[in-house]
N, C-alpha and C positions, 0 to 999 in steps of 0.2 A: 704280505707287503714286500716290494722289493728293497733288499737290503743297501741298505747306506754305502755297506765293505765295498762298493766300488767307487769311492774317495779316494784321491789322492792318500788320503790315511793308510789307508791300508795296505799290511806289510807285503800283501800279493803283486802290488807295482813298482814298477821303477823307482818311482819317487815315495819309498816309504816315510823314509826318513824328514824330511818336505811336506809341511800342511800348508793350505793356499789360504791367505789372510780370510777367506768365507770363514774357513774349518777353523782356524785358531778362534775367528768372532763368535762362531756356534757354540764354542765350547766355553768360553768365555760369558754368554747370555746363561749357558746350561749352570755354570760355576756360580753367578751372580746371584743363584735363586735360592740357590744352595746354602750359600753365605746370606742372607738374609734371612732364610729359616733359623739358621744358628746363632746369628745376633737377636734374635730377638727375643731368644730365650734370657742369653745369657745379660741384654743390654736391661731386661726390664727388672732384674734382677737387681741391676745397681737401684733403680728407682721404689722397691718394696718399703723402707723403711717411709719415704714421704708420701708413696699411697696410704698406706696406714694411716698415718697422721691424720690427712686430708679426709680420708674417708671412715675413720671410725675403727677401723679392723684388725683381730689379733692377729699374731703371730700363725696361727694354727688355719685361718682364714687367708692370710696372705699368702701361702704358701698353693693356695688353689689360684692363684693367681698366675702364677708357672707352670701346676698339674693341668688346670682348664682346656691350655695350651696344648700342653704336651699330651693330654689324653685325646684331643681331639686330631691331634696328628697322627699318634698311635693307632688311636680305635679304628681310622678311615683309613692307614695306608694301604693295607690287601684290596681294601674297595678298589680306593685309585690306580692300582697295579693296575687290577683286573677290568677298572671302564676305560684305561688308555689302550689295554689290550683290545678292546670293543669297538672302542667309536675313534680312536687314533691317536696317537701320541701328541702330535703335533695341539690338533682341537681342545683337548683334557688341556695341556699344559696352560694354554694360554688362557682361556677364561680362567682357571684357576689364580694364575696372577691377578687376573683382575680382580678375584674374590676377595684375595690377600689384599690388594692395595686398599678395596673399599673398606675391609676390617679395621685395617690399621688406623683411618681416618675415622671410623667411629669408635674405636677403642680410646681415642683421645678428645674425642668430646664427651661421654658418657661420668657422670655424677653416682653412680651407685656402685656400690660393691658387686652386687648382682651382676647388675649389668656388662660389667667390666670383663666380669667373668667368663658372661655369654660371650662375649666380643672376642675375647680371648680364645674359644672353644671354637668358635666359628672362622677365628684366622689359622684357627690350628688343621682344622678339617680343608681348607684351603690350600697350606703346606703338605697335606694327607696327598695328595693330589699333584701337585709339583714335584714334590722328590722321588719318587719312584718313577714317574713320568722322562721326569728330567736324566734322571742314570739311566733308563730302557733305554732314551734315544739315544745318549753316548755308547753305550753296549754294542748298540746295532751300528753305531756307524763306525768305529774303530774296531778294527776285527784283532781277536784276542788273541794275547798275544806282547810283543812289545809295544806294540803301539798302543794298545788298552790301557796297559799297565803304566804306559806313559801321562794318557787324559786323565786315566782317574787317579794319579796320583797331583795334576795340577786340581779336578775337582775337589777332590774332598780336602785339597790343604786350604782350599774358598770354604768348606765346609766349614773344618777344624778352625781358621782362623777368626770363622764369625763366632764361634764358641768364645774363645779365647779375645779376642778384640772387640766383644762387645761389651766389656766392662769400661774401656778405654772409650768408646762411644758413650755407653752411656753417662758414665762421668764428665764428660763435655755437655753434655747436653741438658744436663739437673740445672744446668747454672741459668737455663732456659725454663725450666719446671718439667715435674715427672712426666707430662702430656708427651713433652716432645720425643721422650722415648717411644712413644707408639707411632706419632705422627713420619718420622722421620724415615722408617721404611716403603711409604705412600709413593716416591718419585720414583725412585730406585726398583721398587717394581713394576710402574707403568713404562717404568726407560726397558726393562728388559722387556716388556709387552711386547712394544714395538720393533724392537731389534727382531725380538723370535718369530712377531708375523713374516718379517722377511728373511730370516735365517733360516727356522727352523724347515724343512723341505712338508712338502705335501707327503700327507703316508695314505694307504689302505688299511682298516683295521687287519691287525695280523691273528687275532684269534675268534671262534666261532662260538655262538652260544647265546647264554644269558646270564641276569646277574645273580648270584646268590645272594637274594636279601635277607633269608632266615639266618645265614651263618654270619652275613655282617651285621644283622642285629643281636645274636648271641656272643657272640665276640665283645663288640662295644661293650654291650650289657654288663658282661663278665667284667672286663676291667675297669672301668666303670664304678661297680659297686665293691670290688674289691679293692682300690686305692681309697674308695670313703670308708671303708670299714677299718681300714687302718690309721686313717688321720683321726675317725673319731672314737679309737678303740681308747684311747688312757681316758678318754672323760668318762666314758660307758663304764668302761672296766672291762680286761679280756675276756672275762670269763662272764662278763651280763648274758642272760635270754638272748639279746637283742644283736651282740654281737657276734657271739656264736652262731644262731642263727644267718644271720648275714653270711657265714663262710659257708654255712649248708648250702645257704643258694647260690655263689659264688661256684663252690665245686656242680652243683645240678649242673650250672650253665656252662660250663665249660664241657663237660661229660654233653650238655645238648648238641654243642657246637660239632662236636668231633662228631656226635650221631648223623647231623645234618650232612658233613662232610664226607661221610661214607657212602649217602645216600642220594643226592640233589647229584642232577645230571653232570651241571657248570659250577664245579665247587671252587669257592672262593680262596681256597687252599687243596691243593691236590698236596694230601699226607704225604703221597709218597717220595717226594721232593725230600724228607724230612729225613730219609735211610740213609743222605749223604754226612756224611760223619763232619767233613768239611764243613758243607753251611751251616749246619747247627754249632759247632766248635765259635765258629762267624758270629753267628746271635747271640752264644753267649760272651764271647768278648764284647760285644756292641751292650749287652746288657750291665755288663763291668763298668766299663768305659765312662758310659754315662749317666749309669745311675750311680756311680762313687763322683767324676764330676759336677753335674747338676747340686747334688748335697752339699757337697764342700762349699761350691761358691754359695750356698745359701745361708751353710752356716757362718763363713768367711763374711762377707757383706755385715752380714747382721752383729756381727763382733767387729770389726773396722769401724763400722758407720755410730752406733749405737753404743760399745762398752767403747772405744777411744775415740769415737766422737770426730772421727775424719770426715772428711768432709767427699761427696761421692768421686770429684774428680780425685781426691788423694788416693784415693781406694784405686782406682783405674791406674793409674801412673804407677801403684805399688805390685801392679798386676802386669803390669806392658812387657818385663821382660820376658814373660809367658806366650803373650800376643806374635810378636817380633820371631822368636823362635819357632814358631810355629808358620808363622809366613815365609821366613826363608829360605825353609825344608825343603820348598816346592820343587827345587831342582833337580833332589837327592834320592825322592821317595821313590821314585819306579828304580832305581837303583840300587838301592837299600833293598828292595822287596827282590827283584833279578837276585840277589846276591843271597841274601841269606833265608828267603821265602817266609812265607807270611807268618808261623806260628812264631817263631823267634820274635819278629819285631812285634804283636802282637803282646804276645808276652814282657819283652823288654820295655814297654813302655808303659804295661802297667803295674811294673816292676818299680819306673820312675815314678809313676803317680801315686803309690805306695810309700814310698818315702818321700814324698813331698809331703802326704798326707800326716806321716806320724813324725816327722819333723816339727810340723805346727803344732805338734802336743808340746814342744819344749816353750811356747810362746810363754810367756810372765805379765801381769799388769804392766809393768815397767817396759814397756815395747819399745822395743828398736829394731828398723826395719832389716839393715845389713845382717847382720849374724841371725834373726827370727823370719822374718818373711822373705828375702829373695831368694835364701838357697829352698823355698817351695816351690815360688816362683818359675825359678831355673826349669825343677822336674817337672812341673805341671806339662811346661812347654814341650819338653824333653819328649815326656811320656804321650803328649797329644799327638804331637810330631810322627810319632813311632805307629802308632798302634791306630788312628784311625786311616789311612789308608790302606793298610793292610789287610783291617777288617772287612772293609767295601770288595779289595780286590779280590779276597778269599771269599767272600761271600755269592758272588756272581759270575767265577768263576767256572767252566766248565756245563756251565747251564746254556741250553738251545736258546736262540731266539727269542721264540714265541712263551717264555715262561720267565723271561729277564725282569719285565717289572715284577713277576710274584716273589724272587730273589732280594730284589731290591727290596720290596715292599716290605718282603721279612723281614731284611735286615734292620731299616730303618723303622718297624715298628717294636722291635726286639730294645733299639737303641732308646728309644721316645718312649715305650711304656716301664721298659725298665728303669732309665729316668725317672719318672713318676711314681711307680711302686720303690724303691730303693729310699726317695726323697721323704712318699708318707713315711715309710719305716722308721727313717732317721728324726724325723718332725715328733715320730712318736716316744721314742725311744730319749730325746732331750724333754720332751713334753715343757714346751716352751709355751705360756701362754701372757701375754702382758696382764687379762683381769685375774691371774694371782699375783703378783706383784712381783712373779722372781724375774729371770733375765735380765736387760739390762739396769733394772733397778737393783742389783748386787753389785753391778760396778764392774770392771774387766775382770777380777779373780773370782768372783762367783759365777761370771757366763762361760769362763774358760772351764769352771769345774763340772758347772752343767752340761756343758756341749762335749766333755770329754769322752762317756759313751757313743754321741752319735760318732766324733771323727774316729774311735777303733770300730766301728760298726760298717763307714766307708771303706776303711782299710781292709778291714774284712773281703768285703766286695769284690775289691779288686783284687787280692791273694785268689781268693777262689778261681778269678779270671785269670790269672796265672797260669795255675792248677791244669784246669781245661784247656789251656791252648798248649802248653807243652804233653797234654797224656798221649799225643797220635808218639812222638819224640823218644818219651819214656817208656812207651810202651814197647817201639822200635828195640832199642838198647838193651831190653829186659827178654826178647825172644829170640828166639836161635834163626840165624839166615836161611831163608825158606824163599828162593827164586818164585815160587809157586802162590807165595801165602796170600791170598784174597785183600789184604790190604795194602799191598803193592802198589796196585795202583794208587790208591788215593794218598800214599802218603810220599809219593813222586807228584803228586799235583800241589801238595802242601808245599813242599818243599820249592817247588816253581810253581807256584798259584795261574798264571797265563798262561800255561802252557809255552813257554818259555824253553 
């Protein structure tokens, strides 16, 4: 395919500095989808507590409610990398929107638990498909560099912000009923339909081949049945037949996939993408990130809404200063990354989301919001701010063209499945179910005592995510100066992620 890099974007023309309102609205349709994937995790989240209600369903059930989601985003995003690589970036993207919008509209008519579910799984595999779609074509058409580093630090703060401001959405919108949480992404992605049929430019598939469906069904497979084996592992008991078993087959299939991927002509993951110290360092902050966020606001909601009996928009409002800070980054982020490169801010932000987190250990029945929940608030924002752009930009980084969605697709299924695996853990690990009668029928000092394993179990998370992003740094520090030493380069890439 011919490259986009000869846009005005790019830093090779006169006018680098200079995007022509086309290129800002491109990126802006690319940004909008972005941010809708991310609201909709975090907006439907405000509305858990009155699904339940309405439709019958524990705690330990609702919570598939968000995984459905997010595994269906997960399981499918190397597909979608690798069918926009196929049939065109351009084509994948936009029917894809239109999956998503029809989702949305039958996720808020549907009456069952079941169903909701499917509905949920089916807009996720629809998002599978827009996000890595949507970061390839910004890759390819901002050439790397400052100008890269420039779009996708306004991208992902549409990202981060719908994380972050969909509590705020969704808390307006309860006063409407839970439905409208679903319904209300429907317009917004047929506005960006339209935009993109005439934004997004005509392409040529840029890669050769077929698909690997054996590996995108052992994959799925795989996480799949390993996020059920752990949401229904405290009822089972860890050590039942049934659920031991289940890990047996959990590892088969993983151990199948990597066989598939050694072997199949057009592997749906080319391993060796994976020797990059860089993008793995990337997935596992994406894996931090989000699976310590995803948890909190879950356990958050459900102790706001349920043990103090806020009502969803108080919940939202109690959460904005999070929202707000994370929107206003936008100017800062490619800046911040130019300056002090990606593993620092990676690290520093989940440095913040770390103490936001074991701050809310100090919460009391007797809540008050100033001194218990805004200085969490603050680092949420802090740490969002920080660490997901820099994860994106270090993740795709230094990668050819023709393998950007598979980059992408990592990162973003690193981020979504970790999400979900991180979430069952924590779900399991409070083992919260309303038909025993604990939760919010103890009252705020009994949910607070309950949930107090999952939030050091989050924190945990994200330390680990620390860990990993500063070891290229301490590792630096700890060996003697070696002009010569093979990690040279890559830790001159870290250090300026674009090539900078």
């Amino acid at each position: 395919m011919t490259s986009p890099q000869t846009h005005s974007a790019s830093p090779r023309t006169g006018d680098a500095d200079r995007w022509s309102p086309r290129l800002w609205a491109l990126l802006i349709v690319l940004s909008l989808a972005l941010f809708l994937d991310g609201l909709d995790v975090s907006m439907v989240a405000v509305a858990l507590p009155s699904i339940g209600a309405e439709l019958g369903l524990s705690t330990a059930t609702l919570q598939w409610v968000i995984s459905g989601y997010v595994l269906g985003f997960g399981g499918f995003l190397l597909l979608g990398g690798r069918t926009a690589d196929l049939l065109g970036r351009r084509r994948v993207f936009l029917i894809a929107l239109g999956v998503f919008a029809l989702a949305s509209v039958i996720g808020g008519l549907v009456d069952s638990g079941a169903l909701l579910v499917a509905t949920r799984f089916v807009k996720g595999i629809a998002a599978a498909f827009t996000a890595p779609t949507g970061l390839s074509i910004l890759t390819t058409t901002f050439a790397e560099g400052r100008q890269r580093n420039r779009a996708l630090s306004v991208y992902t703060v549409f990202g981060a912000s719908g994380f972050s401001s969909g509590l705020l959405f969704g808390g307006l919108l309860m006063s409407l009923g839970w439905r409208w949480t679903f319904f209300f992404a429907a317009p917004f992605a047929l506005l960006a339909l339209v935009a993109g049929a005439f934004l997004i430019p005509r392409d040529r598939p840029g890669a050769r081949g077929g698909y690997d469906l054996a590996g995108a069904a052992t994959l799925t497979a795989t996480m799949l049945l390993l996020v059920y084996t752990v949401v229904t592992a405290p009822e089972a008991g860890w050590g039942h037949p049934v659920t031991l078993g289940s890990f047996v087959v959990v590892a088969a299939l993983l151990s199948l996939f990597v066989w598939v991927e050694r072997r199949v002509r057009f592997p749906l993951v080319r391993l060796g993408i994976l020797r990059s110290g860089t993008l793995v360092r990337a997935n596992v902050g994406a894996v931090a990130l989000m699976g310590s966020f995803i948890s909190f606001q879950f356990l958050l909601t459900l102790f706001l809404q349920q043990a103090l009996e806020q009502s969803p928009l108080q919940m939202a409002l109690s959460l904005l200063p999070a929202g707000l800070l994370v929107a206003f980054s936008a100017p800062f982020a490619d800046r911040l990354i130019d300056r002090f490169g990606t593993p620092v801010l990676i690290a520093g932000g989940l440095i913040a989301l770390s103490a936001g987190y074991l701050l809310f250990l100090r919460v009391e029945a007797e809540f008050s919001y100033l001194p218990m929940l805004l200085p969490t608030a603050l680092l949420l924002g802090v740490g969002f701010a920080l660490a997901f752009p820099a994860i994106n930009v270090q993740a795709t980084s230094g990668v050819a063209d023709d393998e950007q969605g598979l980059a992408a697709g990592l990162v973003q299924t690193s981020a979504q499945v970790g999400g979900a695996l991180v979430l069952a853990i924590t779900t399991a690990v409070i083992a919260v179910d309303h038909a025993t009668g604990e939760g919010a029928g103890g009252g705020a000092a009994g949910m607070l005592e309950q949930f107090q394993p999952g939030l050091i179990f989050v924190t945990s998370v994200a330390l680990v995510g620390v860990l990993i992003a500063l070891s290229p740094l301490l590792a630096r520090r700890s060996r003697p100066r070696d002009p010569s030493s093979p990690a040279k380069a890559e830790d001159q890439a870290e250090r300026q992620p674009a090539g900078v």
